[in-house]
N, C-alpha and C positions, 0 to 999 in steps of 0.2 A: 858800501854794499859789497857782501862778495863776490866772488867773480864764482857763476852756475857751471856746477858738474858737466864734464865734457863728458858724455856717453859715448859707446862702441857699442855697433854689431858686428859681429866680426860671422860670416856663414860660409859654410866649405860642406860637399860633396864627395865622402868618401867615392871611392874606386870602384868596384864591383871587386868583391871579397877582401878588400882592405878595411872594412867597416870597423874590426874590433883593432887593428893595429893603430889608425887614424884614432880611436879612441881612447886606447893605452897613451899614446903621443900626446893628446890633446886633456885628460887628467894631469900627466906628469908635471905642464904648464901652470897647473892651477896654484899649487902651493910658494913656489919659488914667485910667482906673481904677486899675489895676493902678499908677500910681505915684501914689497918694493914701496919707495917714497911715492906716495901719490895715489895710492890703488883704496878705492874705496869700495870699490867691488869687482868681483872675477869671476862671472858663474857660465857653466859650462850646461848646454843641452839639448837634446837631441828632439827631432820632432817625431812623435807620436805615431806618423802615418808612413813616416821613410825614414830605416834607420840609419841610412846612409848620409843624412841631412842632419848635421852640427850647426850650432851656433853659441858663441860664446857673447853674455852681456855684461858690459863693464860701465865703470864709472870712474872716472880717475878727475883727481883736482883741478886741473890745467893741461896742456900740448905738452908744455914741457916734459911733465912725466910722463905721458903716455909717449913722447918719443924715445924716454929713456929707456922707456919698458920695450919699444922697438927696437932700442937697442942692444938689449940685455943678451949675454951668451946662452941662455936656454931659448928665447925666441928666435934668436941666430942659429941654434941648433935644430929647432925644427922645421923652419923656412928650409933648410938641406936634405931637408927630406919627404919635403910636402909634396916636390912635384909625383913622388912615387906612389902617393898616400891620393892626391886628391885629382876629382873628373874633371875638373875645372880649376881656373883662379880661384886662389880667397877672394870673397868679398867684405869688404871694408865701409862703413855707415859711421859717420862723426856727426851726431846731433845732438841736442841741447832740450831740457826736460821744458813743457810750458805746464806754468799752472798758472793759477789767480794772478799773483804776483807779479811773475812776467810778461803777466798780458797789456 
């Protein structure tokens, strides 16, 4: 049996008026990701009611890649820059999909 998609939420609070930079920084992510070993999905989105409120959802094969992906030079480059970017910590969510299957 194989081993179930490890998902991410990954949710960040722009600043007050860093909204569109936090966003430029946070596209740039998407495509150097999305072709890393492991990345089954990388999608980037903002909520509806606050534009300031990001969240990115992912799926990746195993830890292993999503560590590597944590530790990849473009994720290394915008961690250097996040604190100037975001009101808060990232917040970070590692869960696992249930369906029939799993249950």
């Amino acid at each position: 049996m194989a081993e179930p998609l490890l998902t991410v939420f990954a949710e960040m609070h722009a600043k007050p008026g860093k909204e569109d930079e936090l966003r430029r920084a946070l596209i740039g992510l998407i495509e150097p990701t999305r072709r890393e070993a492991g990345c089954v999905q990388y999608d980037l989105h903002v909520d509806r009611e606050d534009p300031r409120h990001y969240f990115f959802y992912e799926n990746w094969t195993s830890r292993k890649e999503l560590d590597a992906h944590l530790a990849s030079p473009h994720l290394k480059a915008f961690v250097t820059t996040a604190d100037a970017l975001l009101a808060e910590p990232l917040r970070i969510v590692l869960a696992t999909r249930v369906d029939r299957e799993s249950a």
